[in-house]
VOBA-1610 file (N, C-alpha, C; in pm, whole numbers, padded with zeros to 5 digits, always signed):
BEGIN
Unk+04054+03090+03190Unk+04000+03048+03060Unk+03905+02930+03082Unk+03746+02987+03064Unk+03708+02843+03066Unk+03662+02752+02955Unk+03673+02610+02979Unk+03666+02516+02869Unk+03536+02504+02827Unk+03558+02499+02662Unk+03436+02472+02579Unk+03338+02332+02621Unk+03207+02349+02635Unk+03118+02229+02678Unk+03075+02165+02527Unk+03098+02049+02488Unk+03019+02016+02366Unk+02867+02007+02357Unk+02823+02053+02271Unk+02637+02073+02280Unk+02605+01954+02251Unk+02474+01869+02242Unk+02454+01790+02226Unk+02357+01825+02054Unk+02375+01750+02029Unk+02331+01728+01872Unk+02165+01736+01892Unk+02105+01867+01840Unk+01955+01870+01838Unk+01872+01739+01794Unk+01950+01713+01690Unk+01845+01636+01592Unk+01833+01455+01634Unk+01964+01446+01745Unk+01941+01295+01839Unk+01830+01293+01910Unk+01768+01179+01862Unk+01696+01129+01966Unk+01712+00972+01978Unk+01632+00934+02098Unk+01643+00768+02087Unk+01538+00704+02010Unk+01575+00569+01945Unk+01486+00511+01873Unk+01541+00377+01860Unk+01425+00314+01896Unk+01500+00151+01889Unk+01415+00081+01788Unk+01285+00193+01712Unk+01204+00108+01567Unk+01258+00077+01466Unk+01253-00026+01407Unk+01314-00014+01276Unk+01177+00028+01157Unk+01269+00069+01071Unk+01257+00111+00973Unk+01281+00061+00863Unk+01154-00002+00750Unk+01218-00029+00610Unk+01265+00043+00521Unk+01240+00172+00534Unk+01320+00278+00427Unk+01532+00341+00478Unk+01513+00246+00613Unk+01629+00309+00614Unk+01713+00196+00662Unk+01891+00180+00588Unk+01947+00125+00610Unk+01970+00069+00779Unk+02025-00112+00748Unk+02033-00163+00869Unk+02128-00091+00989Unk+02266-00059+00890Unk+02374+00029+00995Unk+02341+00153+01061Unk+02208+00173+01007Unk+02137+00346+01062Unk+02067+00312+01182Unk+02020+00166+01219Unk+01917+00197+01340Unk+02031+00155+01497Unk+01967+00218+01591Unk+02020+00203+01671Unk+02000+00067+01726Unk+01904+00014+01718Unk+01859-00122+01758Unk+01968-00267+01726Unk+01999-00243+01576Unk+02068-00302+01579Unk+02226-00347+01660Unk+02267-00189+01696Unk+02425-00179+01759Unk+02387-00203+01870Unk+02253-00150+02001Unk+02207-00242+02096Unk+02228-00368+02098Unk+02163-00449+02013Unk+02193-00572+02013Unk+02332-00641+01977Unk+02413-00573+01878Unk+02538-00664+01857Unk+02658-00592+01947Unk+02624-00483+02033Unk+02773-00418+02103Unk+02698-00442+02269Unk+02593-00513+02294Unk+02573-00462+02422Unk+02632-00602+02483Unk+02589-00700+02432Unk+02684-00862+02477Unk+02833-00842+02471Unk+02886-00754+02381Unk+03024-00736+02382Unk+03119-00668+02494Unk+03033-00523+02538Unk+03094-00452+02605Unk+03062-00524+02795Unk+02881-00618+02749Unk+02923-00701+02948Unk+03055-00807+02920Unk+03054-00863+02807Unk+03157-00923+02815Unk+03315-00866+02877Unk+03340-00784+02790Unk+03465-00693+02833Unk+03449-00633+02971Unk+03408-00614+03003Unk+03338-00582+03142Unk+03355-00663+03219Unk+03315-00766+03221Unk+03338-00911+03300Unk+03527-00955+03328Unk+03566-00947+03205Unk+03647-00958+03160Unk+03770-00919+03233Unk+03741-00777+03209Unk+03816-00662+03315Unk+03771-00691+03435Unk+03691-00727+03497Unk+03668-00761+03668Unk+03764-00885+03694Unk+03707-00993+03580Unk+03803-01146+03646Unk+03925-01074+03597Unk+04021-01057+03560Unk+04153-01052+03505Unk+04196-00904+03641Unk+04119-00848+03669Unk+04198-00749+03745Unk+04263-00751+03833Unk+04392-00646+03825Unk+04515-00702+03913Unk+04569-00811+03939Unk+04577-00913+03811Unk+04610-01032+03748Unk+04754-01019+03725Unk+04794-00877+03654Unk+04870-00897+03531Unk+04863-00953+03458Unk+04971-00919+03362Unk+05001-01001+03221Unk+05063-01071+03167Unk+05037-01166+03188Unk+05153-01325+03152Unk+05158-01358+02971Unk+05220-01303+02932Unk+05263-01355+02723Unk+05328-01507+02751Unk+05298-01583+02818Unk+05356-01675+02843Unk+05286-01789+02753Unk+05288-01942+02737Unk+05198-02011+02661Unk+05101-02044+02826Unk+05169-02050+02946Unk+05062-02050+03040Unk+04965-01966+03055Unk+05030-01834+03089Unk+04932-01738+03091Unk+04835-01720+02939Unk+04906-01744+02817Unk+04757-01770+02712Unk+04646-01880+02794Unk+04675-01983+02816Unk+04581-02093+02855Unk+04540-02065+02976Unk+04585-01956+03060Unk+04518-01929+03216Unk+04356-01850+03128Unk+04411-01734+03060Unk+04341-01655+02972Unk+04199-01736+02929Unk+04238-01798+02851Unk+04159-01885+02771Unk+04048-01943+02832Unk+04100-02028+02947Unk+04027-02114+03008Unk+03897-02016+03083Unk+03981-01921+03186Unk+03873-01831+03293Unk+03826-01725+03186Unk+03827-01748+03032Unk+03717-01662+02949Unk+03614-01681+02865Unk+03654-01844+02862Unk+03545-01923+02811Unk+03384-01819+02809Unk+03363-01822+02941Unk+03201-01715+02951Unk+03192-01627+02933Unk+03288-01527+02907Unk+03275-01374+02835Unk+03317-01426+02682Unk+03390-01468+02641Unk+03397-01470+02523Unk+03260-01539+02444Unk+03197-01598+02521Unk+03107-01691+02431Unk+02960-01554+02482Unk+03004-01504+02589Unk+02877-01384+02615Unk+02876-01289+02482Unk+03005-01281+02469Unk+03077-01136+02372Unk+03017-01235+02224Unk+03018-01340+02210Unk+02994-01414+02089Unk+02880-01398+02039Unk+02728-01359+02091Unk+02606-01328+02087Unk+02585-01234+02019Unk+02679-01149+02051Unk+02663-01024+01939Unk+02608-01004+01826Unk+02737-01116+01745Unk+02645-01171+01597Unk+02528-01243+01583Unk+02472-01355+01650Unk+02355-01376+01655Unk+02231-01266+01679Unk+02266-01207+01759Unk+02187-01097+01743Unk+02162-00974+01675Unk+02310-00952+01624Unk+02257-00864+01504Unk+02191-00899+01389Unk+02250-01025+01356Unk+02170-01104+01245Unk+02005-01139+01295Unk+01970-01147+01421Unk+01836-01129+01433Unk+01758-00988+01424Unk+01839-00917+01428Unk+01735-00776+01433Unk+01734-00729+01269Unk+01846-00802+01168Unk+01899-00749+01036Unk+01749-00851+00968Unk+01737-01002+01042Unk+01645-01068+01002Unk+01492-00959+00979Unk+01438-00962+01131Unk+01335-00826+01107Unk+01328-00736+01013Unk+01446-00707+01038Unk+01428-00573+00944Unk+01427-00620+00796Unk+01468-00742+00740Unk+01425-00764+00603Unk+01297-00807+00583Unk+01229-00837+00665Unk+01137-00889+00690Unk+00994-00725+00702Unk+01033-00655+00707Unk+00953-00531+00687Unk+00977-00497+00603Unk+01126-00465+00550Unk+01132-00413+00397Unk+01063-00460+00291Unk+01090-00633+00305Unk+00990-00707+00214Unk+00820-00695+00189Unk+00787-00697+00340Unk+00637-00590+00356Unk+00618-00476+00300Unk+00724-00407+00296Unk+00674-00262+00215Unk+00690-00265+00109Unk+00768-00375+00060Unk+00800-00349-00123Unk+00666-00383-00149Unk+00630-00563-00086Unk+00460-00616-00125Unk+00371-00488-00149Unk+00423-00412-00041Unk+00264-00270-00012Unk+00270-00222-00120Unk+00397-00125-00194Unk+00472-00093-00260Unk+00375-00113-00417Unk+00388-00251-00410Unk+00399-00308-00560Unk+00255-00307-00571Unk+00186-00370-00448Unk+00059-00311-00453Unk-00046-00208-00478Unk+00036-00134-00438Unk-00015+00017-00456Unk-00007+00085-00561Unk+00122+00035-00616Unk+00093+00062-00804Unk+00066+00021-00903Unk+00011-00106-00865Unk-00077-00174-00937Unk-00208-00123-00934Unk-00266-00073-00836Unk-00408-00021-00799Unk-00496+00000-00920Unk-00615-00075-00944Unk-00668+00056-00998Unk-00768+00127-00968Unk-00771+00249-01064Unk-00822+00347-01035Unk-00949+00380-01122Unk-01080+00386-01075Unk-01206+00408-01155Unk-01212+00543-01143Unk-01270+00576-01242Unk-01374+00755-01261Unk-01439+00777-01360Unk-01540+00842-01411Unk-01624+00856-01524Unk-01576+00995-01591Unk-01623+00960-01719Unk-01651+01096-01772Unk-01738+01118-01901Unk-01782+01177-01949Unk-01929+01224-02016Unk-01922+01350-02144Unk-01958+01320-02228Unk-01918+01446-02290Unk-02042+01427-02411Unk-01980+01543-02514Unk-02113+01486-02567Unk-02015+01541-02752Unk-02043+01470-02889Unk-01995+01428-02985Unk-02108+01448-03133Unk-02149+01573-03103Unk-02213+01592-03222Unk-02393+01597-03157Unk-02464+01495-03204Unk-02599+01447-03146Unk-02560+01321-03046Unk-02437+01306-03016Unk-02459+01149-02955Unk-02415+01225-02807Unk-02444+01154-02724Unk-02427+01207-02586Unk-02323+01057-02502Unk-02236+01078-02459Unk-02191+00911-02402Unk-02118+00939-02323Unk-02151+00849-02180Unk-02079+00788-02067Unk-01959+00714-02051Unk-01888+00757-01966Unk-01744+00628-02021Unk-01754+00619-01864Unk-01658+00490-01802Unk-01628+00450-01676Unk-01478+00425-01767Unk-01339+00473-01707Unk-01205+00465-01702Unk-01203+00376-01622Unk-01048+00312-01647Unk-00987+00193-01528Unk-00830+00309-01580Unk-00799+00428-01519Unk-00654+00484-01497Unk-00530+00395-01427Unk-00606+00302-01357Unk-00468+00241-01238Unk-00382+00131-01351Unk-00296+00087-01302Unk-00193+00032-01356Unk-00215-00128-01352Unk-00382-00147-01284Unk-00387-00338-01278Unk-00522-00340-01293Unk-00554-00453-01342Unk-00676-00433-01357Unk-00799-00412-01248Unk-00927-00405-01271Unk-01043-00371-01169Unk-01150-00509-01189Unk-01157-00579-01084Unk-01275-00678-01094Unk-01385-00642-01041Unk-01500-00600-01104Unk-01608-00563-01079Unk-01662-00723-00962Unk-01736-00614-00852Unk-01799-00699-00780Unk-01908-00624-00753Unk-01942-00531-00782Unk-02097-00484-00798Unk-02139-00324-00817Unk-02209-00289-00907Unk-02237-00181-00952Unk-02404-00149-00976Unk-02403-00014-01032Unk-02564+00030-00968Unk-02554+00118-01093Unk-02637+00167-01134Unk-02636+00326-01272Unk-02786+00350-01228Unk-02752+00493-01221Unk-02828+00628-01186Unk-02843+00702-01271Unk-02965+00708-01352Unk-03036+00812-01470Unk-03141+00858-01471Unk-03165+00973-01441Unk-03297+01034-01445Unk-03349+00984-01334Unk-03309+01009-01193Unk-03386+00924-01071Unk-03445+00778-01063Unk-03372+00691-01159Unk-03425+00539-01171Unk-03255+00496-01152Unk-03274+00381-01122Unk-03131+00305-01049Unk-03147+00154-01080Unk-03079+00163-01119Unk-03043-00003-01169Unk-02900-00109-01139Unk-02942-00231-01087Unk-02842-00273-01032Unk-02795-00352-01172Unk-02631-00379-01154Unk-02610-00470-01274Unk-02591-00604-01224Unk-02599-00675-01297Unk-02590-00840-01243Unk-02609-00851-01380Unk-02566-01031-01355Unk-02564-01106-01469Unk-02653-01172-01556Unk-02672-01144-01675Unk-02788-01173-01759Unk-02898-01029-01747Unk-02857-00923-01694Unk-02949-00778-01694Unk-02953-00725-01826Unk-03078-00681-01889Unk-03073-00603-02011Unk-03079-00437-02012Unk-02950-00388-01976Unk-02910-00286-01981Unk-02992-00203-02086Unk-02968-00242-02184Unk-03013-00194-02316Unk-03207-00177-02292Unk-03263-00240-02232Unk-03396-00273-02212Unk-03418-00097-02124Unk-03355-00148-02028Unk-03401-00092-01949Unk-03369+00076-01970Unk-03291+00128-02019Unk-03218+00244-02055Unk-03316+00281-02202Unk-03398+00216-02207Unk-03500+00243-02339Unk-03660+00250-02237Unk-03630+00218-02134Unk-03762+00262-02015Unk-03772+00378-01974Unk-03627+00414-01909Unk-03571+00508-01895Unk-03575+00666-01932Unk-03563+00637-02072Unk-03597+00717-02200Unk-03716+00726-02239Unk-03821+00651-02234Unk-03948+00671-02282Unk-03989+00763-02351Unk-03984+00911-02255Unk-04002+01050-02254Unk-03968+01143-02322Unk-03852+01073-02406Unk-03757+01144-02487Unk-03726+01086-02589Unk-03679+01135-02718Unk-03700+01089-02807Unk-03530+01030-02868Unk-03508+00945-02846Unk-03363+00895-02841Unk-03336+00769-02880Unk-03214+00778-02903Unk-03138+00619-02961Unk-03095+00587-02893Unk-03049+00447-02860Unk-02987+00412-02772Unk-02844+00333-02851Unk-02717+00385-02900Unk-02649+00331-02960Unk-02550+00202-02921Unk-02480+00212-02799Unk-02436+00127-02743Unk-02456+00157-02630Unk-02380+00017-02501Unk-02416+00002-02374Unk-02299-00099-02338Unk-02268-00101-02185Unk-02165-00222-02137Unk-02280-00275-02019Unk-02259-00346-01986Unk-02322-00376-01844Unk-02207-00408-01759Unk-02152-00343-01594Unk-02107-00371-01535Unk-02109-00523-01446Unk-02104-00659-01534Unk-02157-00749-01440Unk-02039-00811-01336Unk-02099-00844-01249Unk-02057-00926-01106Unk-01918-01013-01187Unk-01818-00981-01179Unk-01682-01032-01237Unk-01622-01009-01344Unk-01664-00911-01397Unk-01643-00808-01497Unk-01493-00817-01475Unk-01406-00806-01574Unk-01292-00737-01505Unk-01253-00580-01626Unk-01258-00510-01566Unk-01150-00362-01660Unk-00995-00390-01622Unk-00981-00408-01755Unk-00785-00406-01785Unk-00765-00262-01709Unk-00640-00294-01715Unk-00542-00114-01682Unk-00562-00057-01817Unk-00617+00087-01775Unk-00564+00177-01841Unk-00692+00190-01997Unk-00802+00142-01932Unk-00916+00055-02042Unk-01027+00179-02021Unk-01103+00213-02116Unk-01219+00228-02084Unk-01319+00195-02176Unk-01461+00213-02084Unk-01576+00134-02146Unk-01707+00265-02198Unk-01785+00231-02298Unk-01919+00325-02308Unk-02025+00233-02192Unk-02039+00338-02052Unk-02144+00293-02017Unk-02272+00271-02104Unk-02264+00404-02159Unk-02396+00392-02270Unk-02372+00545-02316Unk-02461+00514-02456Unk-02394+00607-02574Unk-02524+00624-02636Unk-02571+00768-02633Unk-02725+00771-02741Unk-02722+00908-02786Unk-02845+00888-02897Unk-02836+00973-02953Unk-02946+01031-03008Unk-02940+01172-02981Unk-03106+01251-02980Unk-03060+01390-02989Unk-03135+01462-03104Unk-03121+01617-03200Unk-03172+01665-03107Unk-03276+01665-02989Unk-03388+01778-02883Unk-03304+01738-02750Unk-03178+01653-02703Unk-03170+01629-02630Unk-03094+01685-02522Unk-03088+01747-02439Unk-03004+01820-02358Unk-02868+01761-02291Unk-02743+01723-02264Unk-02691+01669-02207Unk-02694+01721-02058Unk-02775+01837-02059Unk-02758+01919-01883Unk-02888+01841-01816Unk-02939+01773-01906Unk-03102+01715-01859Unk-02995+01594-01751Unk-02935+01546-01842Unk-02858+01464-01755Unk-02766+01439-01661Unk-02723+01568-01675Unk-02540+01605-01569Unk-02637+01700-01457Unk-02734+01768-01459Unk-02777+01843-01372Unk-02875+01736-01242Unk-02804+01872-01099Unk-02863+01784-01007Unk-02812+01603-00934Unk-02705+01531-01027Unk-02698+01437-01009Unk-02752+01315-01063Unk-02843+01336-01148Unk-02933+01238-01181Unk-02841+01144-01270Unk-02704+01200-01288Unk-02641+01022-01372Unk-02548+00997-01319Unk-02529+00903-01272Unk-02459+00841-01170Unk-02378+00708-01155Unk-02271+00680-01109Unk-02251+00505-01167Unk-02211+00511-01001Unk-02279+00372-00951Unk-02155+00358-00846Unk-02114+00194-00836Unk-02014+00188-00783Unk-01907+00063-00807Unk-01831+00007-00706Unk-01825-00127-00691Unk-01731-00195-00603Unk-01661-00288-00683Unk-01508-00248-00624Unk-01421-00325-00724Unk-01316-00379-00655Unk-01223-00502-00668Unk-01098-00529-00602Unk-00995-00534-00712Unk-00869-00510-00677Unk-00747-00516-00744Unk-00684-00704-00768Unk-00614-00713-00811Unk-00566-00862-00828Unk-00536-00905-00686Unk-00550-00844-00568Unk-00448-00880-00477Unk-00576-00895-00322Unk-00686-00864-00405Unk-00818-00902-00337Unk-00862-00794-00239Unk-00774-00642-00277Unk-00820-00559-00180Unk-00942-00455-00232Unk-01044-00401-00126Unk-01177-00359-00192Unk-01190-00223-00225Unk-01239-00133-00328Unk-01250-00011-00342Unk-01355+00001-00342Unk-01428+00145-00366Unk-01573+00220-00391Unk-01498+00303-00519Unk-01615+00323-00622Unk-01616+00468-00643Unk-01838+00494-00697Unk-01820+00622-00628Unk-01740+00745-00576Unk-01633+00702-00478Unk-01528+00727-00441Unk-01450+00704-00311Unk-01488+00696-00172Unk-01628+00813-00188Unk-01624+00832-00024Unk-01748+00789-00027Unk-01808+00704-00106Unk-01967+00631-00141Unk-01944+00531+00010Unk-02049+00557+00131Unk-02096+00457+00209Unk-02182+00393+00187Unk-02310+00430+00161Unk-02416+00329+00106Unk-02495+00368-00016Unk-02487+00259-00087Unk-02549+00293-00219Unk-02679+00281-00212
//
């Protein structure tokens, strides 16, 4: 009859990273550090004491005592060191919550356009959950491009723009340099209005366009379009 071999568990492997999503008692790193001082200790331990015997005596306690002073205080490290690797590891968790909290705060820009009878109008959304500080933007209409900055007459210029066509210009925002969009806000880039006017004159080809650089409260930088390299 021969004896059963135990398999080894597929899904072991070694790993000494920690991890902020997963509890401290789960990594191996940690039991490295608080069982490996323990077991040279015992180890040691068992070498000096061997073929000693065993004295329950109050001498033999104090023979004990004395020749273990250095394993016991080896074996004592344990806890210092688990509490250093438990340190780390709060110390990443706390990093990922920051990331965490960050990340859902984000916000999030995108446009959209529609059109409301004779009036035709642009919106720029802020969807994310924190606000958006404008740090610089551009609008694209009819192959003319305009940067926004502070003190720009949007309104001026979007009536240049138009010349050609016979239109109102009802409202306007200007994206300026510290602008901020709340969460969850949106704005009329610009809003006009004209009976001959096509809205495909405008959505076709590309010709209306916003593009944007923005940071979150936490000073990190976005684009939109998203994958906009140079404006």
């Amino acid at each position: 009859m021969t004896q059963g071999t135990r398999e080894k568990d597929p899904n072991f492997k070694i790993d000494f990273q920690l991890h902020p999503n997963q509890a401290l008692h789960k990594h191996q790193l940690f039991w490295l550090a608080a069982l490996t001082p323990v077991a040279i200790g015992l180890l040691l331990n068992v070498k000096i004491f061997w073929g000693a015997g065993f004295d329950f005596s109050i001498d033999g306690f104090n023979h004990w005592v004395t020749n273990s002073k250095l394993t016991l205080g080896l074996m004592a490290l344990g806890i210092p060191f688990g509490v250093m690797v438990g340190s780390f590891h709060r110390t990443l968790q706390t990093a990922e919550q920051i990331k965490l909290t960050q990340s859902s705060l984000r916000p999030v820009l995108n446009t959209s356009e529609g059109v409301d009878g004779d009036v035709f109008y642009y919106r720029i959304h802020n969807t994310g959950l924190g606000p958006a500080l404008i740090k610089s933007a551009s609008l694209q209409v009819l192959g003319s491009k305009r940067d926004f900055y502070n003190g720009s007459d949007l309104r001026e210029w979007l009536d240049t723009v138009f010349k050609n066509y016979k239109v109102n210009i009802l409202d306007c925002v200007s994206l300026n340099a510290g602008y901020v969009m709340q969460a969850s806000s949106k704005e009329e880039i610009f809003k006009i209005a004209a009976k001959d006017f096509s809205s495909k004159t405008l959505l076709s080809n590309g010709c209306l366009r916003v593009f944007v650089e923005y940071e979150d409260m936490y000073g990190n930088c976005f684009k939109f379009p998203p994958d906009t390299i140079d404006q």
